[in-house]
N, C-alpha and C positions, 0 to 999 in steps of 0.2 A: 790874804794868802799869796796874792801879789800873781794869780792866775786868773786866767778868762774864766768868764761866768754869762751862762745862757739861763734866765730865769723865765718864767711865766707865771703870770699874774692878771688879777682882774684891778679895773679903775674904774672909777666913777666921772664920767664926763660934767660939764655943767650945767647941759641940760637935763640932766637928772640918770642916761644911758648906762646902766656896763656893757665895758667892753674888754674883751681879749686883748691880753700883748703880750708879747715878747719882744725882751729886753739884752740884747748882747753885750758883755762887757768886754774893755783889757786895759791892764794899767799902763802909764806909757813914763819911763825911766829916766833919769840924768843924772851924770856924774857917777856909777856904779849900780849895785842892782839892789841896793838899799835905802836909794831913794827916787822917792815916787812923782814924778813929773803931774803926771794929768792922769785921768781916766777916759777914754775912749768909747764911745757905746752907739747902741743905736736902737730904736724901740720902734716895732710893728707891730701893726691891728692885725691878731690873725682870729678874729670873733667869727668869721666865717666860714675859716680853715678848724676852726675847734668846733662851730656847731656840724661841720661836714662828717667831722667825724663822729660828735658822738651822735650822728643821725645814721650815720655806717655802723657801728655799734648796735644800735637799735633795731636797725634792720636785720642786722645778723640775727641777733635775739630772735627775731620775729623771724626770719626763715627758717630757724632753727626748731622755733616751734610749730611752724606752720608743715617742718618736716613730719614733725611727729604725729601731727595731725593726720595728716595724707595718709601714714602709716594704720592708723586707726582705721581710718574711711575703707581702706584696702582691704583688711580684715571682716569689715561687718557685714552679718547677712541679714541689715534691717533697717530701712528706711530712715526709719526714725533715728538713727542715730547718727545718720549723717547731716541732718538734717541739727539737731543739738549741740553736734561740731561746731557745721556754721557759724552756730548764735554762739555758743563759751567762743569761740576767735575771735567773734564779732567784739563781742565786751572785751575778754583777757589778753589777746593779742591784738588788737586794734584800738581798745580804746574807746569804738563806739558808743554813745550814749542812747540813739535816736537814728534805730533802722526799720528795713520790715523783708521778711522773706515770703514770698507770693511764688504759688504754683500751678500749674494746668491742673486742672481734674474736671473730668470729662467736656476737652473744649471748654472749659470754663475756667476764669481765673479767680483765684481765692488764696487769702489770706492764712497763712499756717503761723506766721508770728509776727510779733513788733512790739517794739523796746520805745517809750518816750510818747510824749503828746504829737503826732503826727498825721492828725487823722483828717485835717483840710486839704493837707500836700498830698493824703494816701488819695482822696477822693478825685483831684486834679489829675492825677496820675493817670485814673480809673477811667475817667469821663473821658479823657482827652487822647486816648489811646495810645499815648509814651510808650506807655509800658508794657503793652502788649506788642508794639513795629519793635521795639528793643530784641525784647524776645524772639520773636519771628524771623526779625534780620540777624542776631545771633554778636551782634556790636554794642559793646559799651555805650553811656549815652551819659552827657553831664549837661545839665539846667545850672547856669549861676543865677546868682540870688537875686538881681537886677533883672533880670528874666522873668522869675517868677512871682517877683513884687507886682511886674504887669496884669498877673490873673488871678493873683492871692493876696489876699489882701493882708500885708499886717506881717509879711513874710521876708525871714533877713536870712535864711536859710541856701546853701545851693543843695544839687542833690546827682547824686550818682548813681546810675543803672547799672549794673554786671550781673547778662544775663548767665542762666545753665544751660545753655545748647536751649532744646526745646520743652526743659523741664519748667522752668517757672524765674526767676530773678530775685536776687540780694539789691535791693536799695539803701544807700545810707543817706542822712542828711548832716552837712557840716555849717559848722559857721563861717571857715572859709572851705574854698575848693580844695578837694584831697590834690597831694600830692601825687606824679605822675608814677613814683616810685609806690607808692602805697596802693595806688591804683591796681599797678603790675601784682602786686602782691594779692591783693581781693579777685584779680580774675584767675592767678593763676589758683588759691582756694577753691574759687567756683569750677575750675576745669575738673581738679581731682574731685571735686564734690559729683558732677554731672556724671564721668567717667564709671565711679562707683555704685552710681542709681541707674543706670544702664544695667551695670553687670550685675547689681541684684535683681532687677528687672526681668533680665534675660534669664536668670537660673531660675527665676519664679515661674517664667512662662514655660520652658524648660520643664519644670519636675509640674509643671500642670499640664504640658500634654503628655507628659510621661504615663501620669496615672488617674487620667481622665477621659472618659469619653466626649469625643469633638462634637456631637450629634446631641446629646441629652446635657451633658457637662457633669454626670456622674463620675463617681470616680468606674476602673475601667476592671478587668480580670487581673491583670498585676498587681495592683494596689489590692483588693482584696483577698489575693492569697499573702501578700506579705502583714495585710490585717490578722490573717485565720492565724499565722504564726505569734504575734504579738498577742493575740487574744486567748489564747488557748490554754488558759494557763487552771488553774484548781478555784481561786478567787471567783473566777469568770462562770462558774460550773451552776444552774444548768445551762447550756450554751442552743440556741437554736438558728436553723437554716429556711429560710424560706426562699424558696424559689420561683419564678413567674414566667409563664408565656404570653406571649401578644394571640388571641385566638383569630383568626383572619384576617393577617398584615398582607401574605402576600397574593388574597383576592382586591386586596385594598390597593395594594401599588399596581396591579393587575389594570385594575377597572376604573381607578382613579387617580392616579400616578403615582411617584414616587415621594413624590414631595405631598404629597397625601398622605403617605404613608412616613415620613419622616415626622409628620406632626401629628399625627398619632401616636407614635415613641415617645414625642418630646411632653404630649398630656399624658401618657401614661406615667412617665418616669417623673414627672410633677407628683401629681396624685398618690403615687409610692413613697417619694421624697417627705409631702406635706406631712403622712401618716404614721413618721417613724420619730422616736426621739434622738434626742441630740448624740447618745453614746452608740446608737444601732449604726451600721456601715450598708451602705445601698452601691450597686456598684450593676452596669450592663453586661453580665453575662457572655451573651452570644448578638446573634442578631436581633430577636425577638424574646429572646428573654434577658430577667433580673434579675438578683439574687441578693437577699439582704441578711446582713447577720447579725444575729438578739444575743448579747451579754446579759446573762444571768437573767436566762428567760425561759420559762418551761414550755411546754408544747400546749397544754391549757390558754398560756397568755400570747401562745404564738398563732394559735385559731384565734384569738378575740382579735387580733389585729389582722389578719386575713379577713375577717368579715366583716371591722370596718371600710379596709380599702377595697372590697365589693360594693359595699353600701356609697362608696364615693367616687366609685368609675360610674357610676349608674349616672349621677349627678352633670358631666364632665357631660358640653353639649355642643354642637358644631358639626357632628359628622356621619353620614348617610347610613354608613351601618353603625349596629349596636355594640359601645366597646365591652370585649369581655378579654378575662385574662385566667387561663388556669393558675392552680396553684398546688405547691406540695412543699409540707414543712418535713423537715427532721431537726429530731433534738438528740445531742450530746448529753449525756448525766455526770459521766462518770470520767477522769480527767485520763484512763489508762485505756478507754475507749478510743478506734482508728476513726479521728476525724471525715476520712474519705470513707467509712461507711455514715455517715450523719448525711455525709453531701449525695453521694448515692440515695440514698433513702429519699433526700425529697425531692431528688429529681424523677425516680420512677413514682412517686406519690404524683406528682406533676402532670407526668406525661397520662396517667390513667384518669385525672381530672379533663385533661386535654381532650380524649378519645370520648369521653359523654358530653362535654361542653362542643363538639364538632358534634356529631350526633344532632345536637337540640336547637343549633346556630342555622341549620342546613335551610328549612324550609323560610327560617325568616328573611337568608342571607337571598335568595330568589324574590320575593317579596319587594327586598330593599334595591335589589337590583331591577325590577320591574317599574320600581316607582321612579328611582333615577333617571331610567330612559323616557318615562310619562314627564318628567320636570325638564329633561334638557331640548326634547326636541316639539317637531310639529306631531309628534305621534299621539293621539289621547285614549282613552281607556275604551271608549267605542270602538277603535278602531281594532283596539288587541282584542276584543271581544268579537269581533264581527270576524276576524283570523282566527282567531281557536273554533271557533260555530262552521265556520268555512271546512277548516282543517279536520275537524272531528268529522261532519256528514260525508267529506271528501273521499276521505282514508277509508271510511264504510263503505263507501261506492264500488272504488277499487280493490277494497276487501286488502287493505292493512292488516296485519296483527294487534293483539291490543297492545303491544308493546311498541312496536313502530306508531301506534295512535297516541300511546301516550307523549313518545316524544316528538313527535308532531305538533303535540298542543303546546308542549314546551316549548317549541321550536318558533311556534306562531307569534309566542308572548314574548321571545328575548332571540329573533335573529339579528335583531339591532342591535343586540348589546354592548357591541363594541363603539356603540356611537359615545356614549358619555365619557369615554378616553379623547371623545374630538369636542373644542373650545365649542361653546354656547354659542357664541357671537356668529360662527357658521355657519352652525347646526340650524340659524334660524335666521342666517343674512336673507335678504328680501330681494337683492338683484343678484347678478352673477356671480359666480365663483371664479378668485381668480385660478393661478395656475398651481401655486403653491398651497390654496385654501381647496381646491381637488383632490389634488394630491394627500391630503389628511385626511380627505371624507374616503377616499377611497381605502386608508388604513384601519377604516372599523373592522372589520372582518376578520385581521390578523390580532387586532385589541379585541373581540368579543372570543377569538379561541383562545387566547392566551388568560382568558378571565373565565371561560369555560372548562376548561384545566384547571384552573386551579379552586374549584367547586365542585365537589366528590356530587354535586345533584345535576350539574350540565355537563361532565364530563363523557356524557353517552350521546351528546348532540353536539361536542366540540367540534367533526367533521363539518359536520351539517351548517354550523356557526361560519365557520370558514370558508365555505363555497356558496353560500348562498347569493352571489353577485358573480358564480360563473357564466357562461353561455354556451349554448347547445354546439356553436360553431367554433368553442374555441377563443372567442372574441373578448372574454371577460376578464375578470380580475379576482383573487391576484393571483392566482396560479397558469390562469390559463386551460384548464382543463377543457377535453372535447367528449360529448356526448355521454352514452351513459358511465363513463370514467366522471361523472359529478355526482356523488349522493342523492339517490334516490330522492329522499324527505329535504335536500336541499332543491332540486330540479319542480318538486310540488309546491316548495316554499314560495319560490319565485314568480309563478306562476298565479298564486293565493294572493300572494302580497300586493301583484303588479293591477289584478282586477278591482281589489277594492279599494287601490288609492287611487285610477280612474273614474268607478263608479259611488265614491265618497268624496274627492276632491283634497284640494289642498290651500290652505291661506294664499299663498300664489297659483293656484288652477284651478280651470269649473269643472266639477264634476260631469262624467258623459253617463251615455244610459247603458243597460247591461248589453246591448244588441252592437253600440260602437263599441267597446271595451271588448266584446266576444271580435268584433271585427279586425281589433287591432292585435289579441291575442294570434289570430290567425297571421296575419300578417308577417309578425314576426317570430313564426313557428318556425321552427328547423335552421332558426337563425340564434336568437334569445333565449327560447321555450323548447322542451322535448316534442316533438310532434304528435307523437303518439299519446301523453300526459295533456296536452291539449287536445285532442278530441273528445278524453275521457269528461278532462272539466267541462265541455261545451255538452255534452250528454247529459253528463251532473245535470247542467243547469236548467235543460229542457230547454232550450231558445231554439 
């Protein structure tokens, strides 16, 4: 054609190589432009420049698809599917043959997949903690293969760590070292991978405290009225509601604290949870109640499941009082029937179980709080007996009522009561108390009224509970009170109490006789003791 020419072409070298060239031409003239002198050229290796490209080429591909990827990841609200990504990029856009994806679950690392015979390199991985400082430090990490020939035997492999932040690590293994380019590519995959298990993470935790209770882990009041809506439907007919209260939570957080009283919630709503099927919804209520709702469940099958989970609180063991729970069902029949009469109905059915179960709890809940104060302190059952014997003859002396006598005797058996709100280890230290371990003993008084309140059987001796560590001068705790501004039956309590744990003794003190004991009574008459209430007991006693 008698013009330049730029060709490209592959050759075959002699040692057996191809290679890229390009080849320039131009023809060079004499004598007119029809004839052709020479041709002119020149030929260069551009094997390097042609694999750069089609390795730019490739990489586009691959960024392209690794776009779409991310685009997917972004979208998903499920683990698992990011996780699937990985592995289809790993084979279809990578190439890989022989990887493994490893994840935290619960502080623990475990295996979720792996592609190829890799299971001497996975164990070297494992043993030798790579894998785990990878992760932790949050840094890529590459083993070449002369490395690892050191500790594995039989191994022509390297291997590449690209951790997920704190979620777990992509390892690949190659027969040479990845590319630094490819590299870029596998972490910036693992970013948007991480990124995405974050954000599903966080919307999980999210719609779980949304509609869960923090305390039990049931789901909570919002979640089961947007249940009552989904379930309400004619299919679901007959529908029922049972409802539940905790019957002496708050003598329990009362007298035994609160976190006494949170683990009672937490066996209760167990024991509710264990005894419902998989399509029934259980959900906390209020404070102390439950509420659980029966799909196509009539009120026949909604009592047999009430009596089992009586029969299974019964069972349920660890805690000083006896757990009981009212209950009240209502049933839905008919699908044009107002839902909020069903819920109404078993809540007054509830509350009227509630008022006989309080009723028939009263004299055990005394009882259990008696025995309490007998296991936590130096107090024993002589001693409360020898206080109510004291306190009954006492009160006739002075000519009590029988009803001031009755709560006297009360008064005898649980003016301590507020002691089992104070730690054991105190209650029963063997040398001094410090200043801060005082300072708690001295807080029974306010812990035995606050648990005598809330006990319809001591609420007529809560004063009396509260001031029985006054003094006649004003001196005492915690109020401070002077003279007869102290409760009568507290002013005798003290009195009762102070005689017979000189004249009975104590693991740390000897017992005196009733002649010192009457001597020290005096003593500290018109100071500790009413004075006039002391001569009567020294009368009492004939000394």
């Amino acid at each position: 054609s008698g013009n330049s020419q730029q060709l490209e072409y592959r050759i075959i070298r002699k040692d057996g190589t191809i290679r890229w060239v390009s080849e320039f031409s131009r023809p060079s003239y004499s004598g007119g432009a029809s004839g052709i002198k020479s041709i002119c050229g020149a030929i260069r290796d551009i094997t390097d420049e042609k694999l750069a490209k089609d390795e730019l080429e490739k990489t586009k591909e691959k960024v392209s698809k690794l776009h779409d990827v991310a685009l997917k990841m972004e979208k998903s609200n499920e683990e698992d599917t990011i996780y699937h990504s990985i592995i289809d990029a790993s084979v279809n856009i990578f190439g890989m043959d022989k990887f493994g994806l490893y994840l935290y679950y619960n502080q623990e690392l475990v295996t979720l997949e792996t592609e190829g015979e890799i299971s001497s390199l996975q164990g070297y991985l494992f043993r030798s903690g790579i894998l785990r400082d990878s992760i932790e430090s949050g840094t890529s990490t590459f083993i070449d293969a002369a490395s690892l020939h050191k500790v594995v035997q039989d191994c022509s492999v390297s291997i590449s760590i690209v951790p997920m932040k704190s979620i777990g690590a992509f390892v690949s293994y190659h027969e040479s070292p990845m590319k630094q380019e490819e590299v870029k590519l596998v972490e910036t995959l693992m970013a948007h991978a991480s990124e995405a298990i974050f954000r599903i993470r966080s919307d999980r935790e999210i719609h779980y405290v949304t509609f869960h209770d923090p305390l039990t882990s049931l789901y909570n009041r919002s979640f089961f009225e947007e249940e009552v809506e989904r379930l309400n439907v004619r299919r679901q007919m007959p529908i029922s509601i049972v409802m539940g209260d905790v019957n002496g939570l708050k003598i329990v957080n009362d007298a035994f604290g609160h976190l006494e009283g949170d683990r009672l919630l937490k066996a209760v709503s167990e024991c509710l949870r264990s005894s419902l099927r998989s399509d029934d919804i259980i959900a906390r209520w209020g404070g102390d109640e439950f509420i659980m709702l029966l799909p196509q469940t009539n009120t026949q099958s909604a009592e047999s499941l009430v009596s089992r989970i009586k029969k299974a609180l019964t069972q349920i063991a660890g805690f000083d009082l006896p757990i009981s729970v009212s209950f009240g069902i209502g049933t839905k029949s008919d699908i044009d029937q107002d839902f909020r009469e069903t819920l109404v109905s078993a809540e007054e059915k509830m509350y009227r179980d509630k008022l006989l179960n309080n009723i028939s709890m009263r004299s055990r809940t005394v009882e259990v709080l008696e025995k309490s104060l007998l296991n936590k302190s130096y107090e024993t059952e002589e001693h409360t007996e020898r206080i109510k014997t004291l306190s009954r003859d006492f009160g006739k002396f002075i000519g009590l009522s029988e009803a001031e006598l009755d709560n006297l005797l009360l008064l005898g058996a649980l003016h301590d009561i507020g002691k089992i709100a104070v730690p054991e280890e105190i209650l029963t230290k063997a040398g001094s108390l410090t200043s801060e371990e005082w300072k708690k003993i001295k807080s029974h008084p306010e812990a035995g009224f606050r648990i005598a309140l809330s006990s319809p059987e001591l609420v007529g001796i809560a004063d009396e509970i509260l001031s029985h560590h006054e003094w006649w001068d004003g001196s005492g705790y915690p109020r401070g009170l002077v003279g007869e501004s102290i409760p009568l039956l507290a002013r005798i309590m003290s009195i009762i109490d102070a005689y017979d744990v000189m004249t009975s003794g104590r693991p740390y003190k000897h017992p005196v006789s009733s002649e010192e004991a009457i001597e020290e009574l005096r003593r500290c008459s018109e100071k500790q003791f009413d004075p006039g209430l002391v001569d009567s007991f020294v009368d009492f006693l004939g000394v």
